[in-house]
C-alpha positions as CSV (number, residue, x, y, z in Angstrom):
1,X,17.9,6.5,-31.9
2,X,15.8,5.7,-34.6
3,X,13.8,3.1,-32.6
4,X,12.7,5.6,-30.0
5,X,12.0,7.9,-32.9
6,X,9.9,5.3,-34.2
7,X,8.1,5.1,-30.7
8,X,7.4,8.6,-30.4
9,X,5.9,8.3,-33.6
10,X,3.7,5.2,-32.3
11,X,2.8,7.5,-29.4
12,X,1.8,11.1,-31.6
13,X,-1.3,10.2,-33.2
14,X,-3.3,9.3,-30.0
15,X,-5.3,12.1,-28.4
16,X,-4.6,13.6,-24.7
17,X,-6.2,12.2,-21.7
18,X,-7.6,8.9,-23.2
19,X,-5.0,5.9,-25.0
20,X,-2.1,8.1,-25.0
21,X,-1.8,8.7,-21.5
22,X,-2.6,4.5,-21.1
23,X,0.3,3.7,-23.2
24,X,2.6,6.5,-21.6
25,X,1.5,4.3,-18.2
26,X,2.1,1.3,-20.0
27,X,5.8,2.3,-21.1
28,X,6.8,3.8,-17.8
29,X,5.2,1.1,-15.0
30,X,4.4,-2.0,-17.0
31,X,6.4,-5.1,-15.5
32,X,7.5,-6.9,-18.8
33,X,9.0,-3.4,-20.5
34,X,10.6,-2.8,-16.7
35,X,12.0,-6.0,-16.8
36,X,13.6,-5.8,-20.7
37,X,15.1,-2.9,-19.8
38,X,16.7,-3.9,-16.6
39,X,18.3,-7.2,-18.6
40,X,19.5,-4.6,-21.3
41,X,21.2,-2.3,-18.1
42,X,22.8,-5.8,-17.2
43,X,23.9,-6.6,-20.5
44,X,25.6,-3.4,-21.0
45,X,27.8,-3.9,-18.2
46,X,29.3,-7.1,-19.2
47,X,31.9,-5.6,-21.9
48,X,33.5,-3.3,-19.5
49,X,33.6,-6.6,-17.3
50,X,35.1,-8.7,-20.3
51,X,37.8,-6.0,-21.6
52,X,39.5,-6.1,-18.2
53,X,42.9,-7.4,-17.7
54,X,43.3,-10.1,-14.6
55,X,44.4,-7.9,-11.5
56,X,48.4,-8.1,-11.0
57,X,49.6,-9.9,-8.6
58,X,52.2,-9.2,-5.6
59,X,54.3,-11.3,-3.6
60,X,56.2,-10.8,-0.4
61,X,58.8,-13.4,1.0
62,X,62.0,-14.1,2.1
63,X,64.4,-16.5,2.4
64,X,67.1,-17.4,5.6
65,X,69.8,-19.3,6.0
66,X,71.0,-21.1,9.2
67,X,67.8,-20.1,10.9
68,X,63.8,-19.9,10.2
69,X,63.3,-16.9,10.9
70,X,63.3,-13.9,8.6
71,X,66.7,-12.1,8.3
72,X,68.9,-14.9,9.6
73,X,72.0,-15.2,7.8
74,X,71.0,-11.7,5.6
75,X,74.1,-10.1,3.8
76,X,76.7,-13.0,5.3
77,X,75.3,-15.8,3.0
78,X,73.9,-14.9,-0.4
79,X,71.1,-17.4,-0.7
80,X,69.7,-15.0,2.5
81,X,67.2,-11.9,1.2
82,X,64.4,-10.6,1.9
83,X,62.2,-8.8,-1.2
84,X,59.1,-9.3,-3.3
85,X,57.6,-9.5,-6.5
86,X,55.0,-8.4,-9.1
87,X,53.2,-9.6,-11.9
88,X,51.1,-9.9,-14.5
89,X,49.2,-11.9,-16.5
90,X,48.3,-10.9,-20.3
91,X,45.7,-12.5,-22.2
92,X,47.0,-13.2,-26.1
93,X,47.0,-10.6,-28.6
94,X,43.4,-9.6,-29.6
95,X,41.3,-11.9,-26.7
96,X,39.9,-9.2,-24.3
97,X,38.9,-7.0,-27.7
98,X,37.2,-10.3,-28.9
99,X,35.6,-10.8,-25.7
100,X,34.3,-6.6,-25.5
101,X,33.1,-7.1,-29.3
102,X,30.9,-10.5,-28.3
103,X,29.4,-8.7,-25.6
104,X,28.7,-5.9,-27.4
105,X,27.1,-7.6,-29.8
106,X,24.9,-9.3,-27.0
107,X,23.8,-6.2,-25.7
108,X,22.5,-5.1,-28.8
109,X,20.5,-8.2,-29.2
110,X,19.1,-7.2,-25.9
111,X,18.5,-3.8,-26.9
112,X,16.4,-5.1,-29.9
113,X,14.5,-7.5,-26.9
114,X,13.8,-4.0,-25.5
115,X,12.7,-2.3,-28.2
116,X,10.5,-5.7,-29.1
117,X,8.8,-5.5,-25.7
118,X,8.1,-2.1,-25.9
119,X,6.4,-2.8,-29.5
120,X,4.6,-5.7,-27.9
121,X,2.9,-4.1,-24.8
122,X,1.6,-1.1,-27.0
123,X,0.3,-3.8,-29.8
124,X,-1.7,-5.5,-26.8
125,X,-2.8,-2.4,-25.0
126,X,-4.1,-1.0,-28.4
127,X,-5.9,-4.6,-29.3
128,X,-7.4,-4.5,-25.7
129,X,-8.7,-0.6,-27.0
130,X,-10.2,-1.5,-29.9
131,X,-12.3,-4.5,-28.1
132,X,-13.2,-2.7,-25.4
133,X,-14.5,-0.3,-28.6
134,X,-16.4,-2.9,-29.8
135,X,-17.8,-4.1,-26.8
136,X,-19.1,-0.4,-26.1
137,X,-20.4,-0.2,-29.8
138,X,-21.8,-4.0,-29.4
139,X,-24.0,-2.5,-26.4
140,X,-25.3,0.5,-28.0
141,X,-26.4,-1.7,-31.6
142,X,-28.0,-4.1,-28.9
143,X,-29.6,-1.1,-27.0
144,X,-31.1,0.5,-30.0
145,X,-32.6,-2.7,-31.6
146,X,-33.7,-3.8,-27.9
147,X,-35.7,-0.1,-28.4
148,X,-36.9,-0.9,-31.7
149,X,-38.4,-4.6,-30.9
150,X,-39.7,-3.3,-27.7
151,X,-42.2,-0.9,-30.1
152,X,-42.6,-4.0,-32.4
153,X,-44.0,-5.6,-29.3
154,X,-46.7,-3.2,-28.4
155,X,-47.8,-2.6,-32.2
156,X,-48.1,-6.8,-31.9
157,X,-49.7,-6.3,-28.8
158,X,-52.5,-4.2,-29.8
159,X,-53.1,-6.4,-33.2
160,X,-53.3,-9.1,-30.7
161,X,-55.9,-7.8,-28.6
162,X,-58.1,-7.3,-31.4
163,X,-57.0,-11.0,-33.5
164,X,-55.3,-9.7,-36.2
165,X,-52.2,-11.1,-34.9
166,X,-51.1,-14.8,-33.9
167,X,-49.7,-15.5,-30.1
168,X,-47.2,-17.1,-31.6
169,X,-46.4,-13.2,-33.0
170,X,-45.9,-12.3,-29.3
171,X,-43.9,-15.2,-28.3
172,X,-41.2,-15.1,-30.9
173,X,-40.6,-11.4,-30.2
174,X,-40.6,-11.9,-26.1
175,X,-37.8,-14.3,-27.4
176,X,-35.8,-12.1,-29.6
177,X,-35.8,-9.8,-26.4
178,X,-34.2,-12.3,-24.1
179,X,-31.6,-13.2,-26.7
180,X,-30.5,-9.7,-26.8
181,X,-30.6,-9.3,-23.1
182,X,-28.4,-12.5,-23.7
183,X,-26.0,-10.3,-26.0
184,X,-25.8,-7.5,-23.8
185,X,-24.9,-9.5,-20.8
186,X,-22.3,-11.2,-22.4
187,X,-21.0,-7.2,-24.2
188,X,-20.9,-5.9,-20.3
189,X,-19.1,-8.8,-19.4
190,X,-16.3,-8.0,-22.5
191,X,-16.3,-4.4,-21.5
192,X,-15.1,-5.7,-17.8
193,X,-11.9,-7.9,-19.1
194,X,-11.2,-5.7,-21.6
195,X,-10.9,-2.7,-18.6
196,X,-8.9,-5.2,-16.7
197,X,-6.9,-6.1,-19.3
198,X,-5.8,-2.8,-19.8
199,X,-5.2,-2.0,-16.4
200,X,-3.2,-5.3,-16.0
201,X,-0.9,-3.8,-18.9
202,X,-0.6,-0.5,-17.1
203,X,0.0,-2.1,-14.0
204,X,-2.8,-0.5,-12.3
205,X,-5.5,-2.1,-9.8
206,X,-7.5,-3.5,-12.1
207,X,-10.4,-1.7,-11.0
208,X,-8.9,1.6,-11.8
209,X,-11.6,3.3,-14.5
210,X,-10.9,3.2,-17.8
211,X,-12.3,6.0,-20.3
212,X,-14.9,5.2,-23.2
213,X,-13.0,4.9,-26.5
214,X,-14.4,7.6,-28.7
215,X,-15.7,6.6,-31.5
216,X,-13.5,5.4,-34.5
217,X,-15.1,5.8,-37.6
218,X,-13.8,4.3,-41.1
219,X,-10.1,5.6,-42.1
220,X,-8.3,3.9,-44.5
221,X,-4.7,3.1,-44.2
222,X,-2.7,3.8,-47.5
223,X,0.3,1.1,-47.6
224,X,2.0,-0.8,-50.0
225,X,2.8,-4.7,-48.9
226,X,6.4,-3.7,-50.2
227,X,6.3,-0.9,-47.7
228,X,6.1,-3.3,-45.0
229,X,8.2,-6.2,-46.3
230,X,11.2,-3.0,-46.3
231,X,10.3,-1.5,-43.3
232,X,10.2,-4.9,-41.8
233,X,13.5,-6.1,-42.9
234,X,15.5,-2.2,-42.0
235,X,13.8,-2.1,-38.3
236,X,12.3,-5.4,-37.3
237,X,13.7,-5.8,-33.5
238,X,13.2,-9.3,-34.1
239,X,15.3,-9.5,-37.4
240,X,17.7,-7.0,-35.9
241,X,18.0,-9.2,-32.6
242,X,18.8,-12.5,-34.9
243,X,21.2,-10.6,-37.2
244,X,23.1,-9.3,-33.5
245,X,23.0,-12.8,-32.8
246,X,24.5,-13.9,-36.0
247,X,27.5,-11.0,-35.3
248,X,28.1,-12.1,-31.8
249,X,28.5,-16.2,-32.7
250,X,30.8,-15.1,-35.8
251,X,33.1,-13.1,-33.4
252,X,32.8,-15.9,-30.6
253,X,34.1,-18.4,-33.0
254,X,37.1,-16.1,-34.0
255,X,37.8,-16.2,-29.7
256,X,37.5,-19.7,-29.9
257,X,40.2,-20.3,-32.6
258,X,41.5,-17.5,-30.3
259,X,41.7,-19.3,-27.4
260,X,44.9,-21.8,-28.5
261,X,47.4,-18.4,-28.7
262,X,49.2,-18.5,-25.3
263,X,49.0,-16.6,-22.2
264,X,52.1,-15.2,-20.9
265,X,52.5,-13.8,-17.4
266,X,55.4,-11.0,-16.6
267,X,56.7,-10.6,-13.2
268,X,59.4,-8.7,-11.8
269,X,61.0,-8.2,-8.4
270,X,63.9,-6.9,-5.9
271,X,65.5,-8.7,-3.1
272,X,67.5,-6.8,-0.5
273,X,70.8,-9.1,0.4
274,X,71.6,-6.9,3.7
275,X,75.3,-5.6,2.8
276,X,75.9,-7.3,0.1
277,X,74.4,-5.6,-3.3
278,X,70.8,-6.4,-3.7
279,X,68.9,-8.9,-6.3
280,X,66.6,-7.7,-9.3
281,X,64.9,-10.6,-11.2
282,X,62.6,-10.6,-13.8
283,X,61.0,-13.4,-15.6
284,X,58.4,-14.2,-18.7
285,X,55.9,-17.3,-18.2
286,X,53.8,-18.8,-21.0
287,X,51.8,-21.5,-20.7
288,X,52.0,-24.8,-23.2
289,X,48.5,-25.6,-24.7
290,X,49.8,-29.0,-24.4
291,X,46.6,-30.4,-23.1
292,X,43.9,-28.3,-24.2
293,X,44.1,-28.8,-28.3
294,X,41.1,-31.1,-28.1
295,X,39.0,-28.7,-26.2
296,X,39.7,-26.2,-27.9
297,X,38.6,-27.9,-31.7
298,X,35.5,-29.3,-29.7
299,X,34.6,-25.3,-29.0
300,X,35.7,-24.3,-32.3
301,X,32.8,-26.7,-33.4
302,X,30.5,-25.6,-30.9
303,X,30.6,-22.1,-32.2
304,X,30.6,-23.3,-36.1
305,X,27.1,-24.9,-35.2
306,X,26.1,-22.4,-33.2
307,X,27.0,-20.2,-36.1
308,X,25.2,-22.2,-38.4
309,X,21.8,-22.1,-36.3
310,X,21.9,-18.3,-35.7
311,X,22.2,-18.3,-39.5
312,X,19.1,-20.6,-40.0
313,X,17.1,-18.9,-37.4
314,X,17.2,-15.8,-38.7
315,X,16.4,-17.1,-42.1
316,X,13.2,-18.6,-40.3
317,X,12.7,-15.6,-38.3
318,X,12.2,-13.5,-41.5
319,X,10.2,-16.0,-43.7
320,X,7.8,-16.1,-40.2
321,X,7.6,-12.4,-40.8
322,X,7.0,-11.8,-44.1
323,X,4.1,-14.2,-43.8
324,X,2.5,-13.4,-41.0
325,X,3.0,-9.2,-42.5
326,X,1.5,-10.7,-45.8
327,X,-1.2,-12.6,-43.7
328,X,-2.3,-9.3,-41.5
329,X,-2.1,-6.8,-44.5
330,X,-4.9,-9.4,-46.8
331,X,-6.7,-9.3,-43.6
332,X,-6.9,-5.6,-43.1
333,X,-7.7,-5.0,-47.0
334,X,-10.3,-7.7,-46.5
335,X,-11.6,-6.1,-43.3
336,X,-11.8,-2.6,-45.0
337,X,-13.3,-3.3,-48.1
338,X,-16.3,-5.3,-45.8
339,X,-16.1,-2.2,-43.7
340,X,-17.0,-0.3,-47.0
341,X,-19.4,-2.8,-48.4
342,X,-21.6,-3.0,-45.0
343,X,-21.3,0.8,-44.6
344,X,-22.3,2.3,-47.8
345,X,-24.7,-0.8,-49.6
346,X,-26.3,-3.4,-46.5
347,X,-26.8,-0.7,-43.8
348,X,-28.8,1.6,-45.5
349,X,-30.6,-0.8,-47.5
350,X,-31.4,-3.4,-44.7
351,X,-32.6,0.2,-42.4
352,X,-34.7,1.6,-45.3
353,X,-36.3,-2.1,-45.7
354,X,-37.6,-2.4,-41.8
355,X,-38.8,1.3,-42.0
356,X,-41.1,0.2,-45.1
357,X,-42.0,-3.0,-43.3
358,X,-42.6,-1.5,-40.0
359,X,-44.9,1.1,-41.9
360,X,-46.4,-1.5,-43.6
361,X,-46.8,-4.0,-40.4
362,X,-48.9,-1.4,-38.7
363,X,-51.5,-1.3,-41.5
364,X,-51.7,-4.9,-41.8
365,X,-49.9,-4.9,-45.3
366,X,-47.0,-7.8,-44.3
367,X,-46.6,-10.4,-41.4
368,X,-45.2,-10.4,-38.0
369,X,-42.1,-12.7,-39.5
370,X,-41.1,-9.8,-42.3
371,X,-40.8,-7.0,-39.9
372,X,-38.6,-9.6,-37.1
373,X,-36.8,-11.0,-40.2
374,X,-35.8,-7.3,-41.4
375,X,-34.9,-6.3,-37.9
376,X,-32.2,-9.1,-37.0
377,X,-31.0,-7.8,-40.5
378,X,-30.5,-4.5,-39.7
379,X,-29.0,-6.0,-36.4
380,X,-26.7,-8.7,-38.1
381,X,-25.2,-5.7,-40.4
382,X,-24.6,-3.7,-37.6
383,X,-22.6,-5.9,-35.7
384,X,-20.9,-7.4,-38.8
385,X,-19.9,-3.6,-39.7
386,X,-18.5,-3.0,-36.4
387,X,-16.3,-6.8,-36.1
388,X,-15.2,-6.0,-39.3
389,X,-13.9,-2.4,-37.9
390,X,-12.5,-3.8,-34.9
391,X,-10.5,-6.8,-37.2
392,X,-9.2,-3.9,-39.1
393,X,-8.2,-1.8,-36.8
394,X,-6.5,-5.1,-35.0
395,X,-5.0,-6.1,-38.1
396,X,-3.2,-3.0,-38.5
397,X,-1.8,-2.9,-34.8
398,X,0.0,-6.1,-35.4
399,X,1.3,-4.9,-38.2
400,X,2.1,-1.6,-36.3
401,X,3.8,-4.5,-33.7
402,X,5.9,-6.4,-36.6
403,X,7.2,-3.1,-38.1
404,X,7.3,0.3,-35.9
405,X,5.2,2.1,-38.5
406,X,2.4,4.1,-37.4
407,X,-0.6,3.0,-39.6
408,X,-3.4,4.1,-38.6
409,X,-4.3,7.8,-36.9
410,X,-6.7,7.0,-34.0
């Protein structure tokens, strides 16, 4: 309950018609969630399956004497009758609740598998949102700067015409253009897989259209480190599915030890002995674990290993998490305070410098080299602003992934 609460939760910040309504696709039609789910619907039936008793058993017969066939000699000899017989088998005390309980347990591990896929697909749609973010804010820094060297060009241009600037003036900007047309070819071709990735994860055609991302300006996320490391450790899936698997060897070594208490089979049954007064018999049968005493201390020390590894992989399991939630929250505190730095400080200054040097580049006051040097500035902080927004904003869906927590309000 508190899983699905967590991915309604996952789901409530995004706004109508655009990522919410992807990862409402996602979670209804995507192959990977259908096919978590459908092993957890299979796990679940295994402990009815495993809490049955063997069916009963009936037999029919009779038995003649001075002739084969059924009723010879019937109420004149009394080794003559005719009857039948039930029975039962009953597992030992306590082995078909063992049996439930270790299924049980495995169904939760699956459950936890669900819940992880779920996590997964929405961490992977969201990182394929935020790129295809990027690559739309990519095109537009490319567009404007494209713009701005364009008018750089004519101004060149014209001081050309009248030698007051250098051909090689003109050459370096032509090739500053076709390197951006370079850039923008290669953003339009990251908008396209980034589309079809999405649509792949929806399990759409992959043409399908995908709406623009609207534009996702700086918001910090306010959370501790020990926030995660206990959010991580309560709800984890993966934690939770290792600590189910832990459960489910400890009670499958209890069967095994289990497994040397005897069987016993009940029957019961009535002959009819013609005129003579008819036979009851009943009868107890256990079987001798004569034979079996070796295989059963080799399972025993199957399961005691097996107990032993589930043991050590969740202790791997968790160290793997803390460090890779350590790892991802540095990199989102890293990413934000460059977000900060390029936003409020090298933006602004490196735009204010190319205005005064684009000013000043008409007059004559600097060189052709200043005003192309300034502009790939004002480019270069740009684009640095905007990867260091999209690793933050990635940062913080794997660490949305690893925990259930919603951190970030897109």
């Amino acid at each position: 309950m508190f899983q699905a609460f967590l991915l309604l939760g996952l789901l409530a910040p995004q706004d109508a018609g655009s990522l919410k309504d992807l990862i409402d696709q996602a979670l209804l039609r995507n192959p990977e969630i259908r096919a978590a789910r459908k092993k957890l619907e299979s796990a679940r039936q295994k402990p009815a399956m495993e809490r049955s008793r063997p069916d009963p058993m009936l037999g029919i017969g009779y038995q003649s004497s001075g002739g084969p066939l059924p009723g010879q000699g019937l109420g004149q000899e009394p080794t003559a009758n005719i009857g039948f017989m039930v029975s039962q088998t009953l597992p030992a005390a306590g082995k078909l609740r063992l049996r439930e309980r270790v299924a049980l347990k495995e169904a939760d591990a699956m459950s936890q598998e669900y819940w992880q896929a779920q996590l997964a697909v929405i961490a992977r749609l969201k990182t394929a949102w935020h790129q295809l973010h990027h690559a739309y804010a990519l095109t537009g820094i490319l567009e404007r700067n494209r713009d701005l060297l364009e008018r750089v060009l004519k101004v060149t241009e014209a001081r050309y015409a009248v030698n007051k600037a250098a051909q090689q003036d003109l050459l370096k900007a032509q090739t500053q253009l076709t390197l951006l047309e370079a850039r923008l070819t290669k953003a339009a071709q990251e908008k396209r897989s980034r589309e079809a990735e999405i649509n792949m994860l929806c399990a759409r055609p992959l043409e399908s259209p995908v709406p623009e991302p609207p534009d996702m300006g700086p918001e910090e996320s306010i959370v501790t480190l020990d926030r995660l490391y206990e959010q991580a450790k309560a709800w984890s899936p993966m934690l939770l599915r290792d600590r189910h698997n832990i459960e489910r060897t400890e009670l499958a070594l209890n069967l095994a030890r289990k497994e040397g208490s005897p069987d016993y089979t009940v029957s019961a049954g009535y002959y009819n002995m013609g005129s003579m007064p008819p036979m009851f018999m009943a009868k107890v049968d256990f079987n001798l674990p004569l034979f079996t005493r070796n295989r059963q201390r080799a399972a025993v020390a199957e399961q005691a290993h097996s107990l032993e590894a589930a043991r050590r992989s969740y202790q791997a399991t968790g160290n793997t998490l803390l460090f890779k939630i350590k790892d991802d929250w540095l990199m989102s505190a890293a990413a934000w305070k460059l977000v900060r730095i390029y936003s409020t400080t090298l933006m602004p200054q490196a735009a204010l410098t190319l205005e005064s040097s684009l000013n000043s580049y008409e007059t004559g006051q600097v060189d052709f080299l200043t005003v192309l040097m300034n502009l790939m500035a004002v480019l270069n902080a740009e684009m640095s602003y905007h990867e260091a927004l999209m690793d933050y904003h990635l940062s913080l869906s794997r660490l949305e992934e690893m925990t259930g927590l919603v951190l970030l309000e897109e």
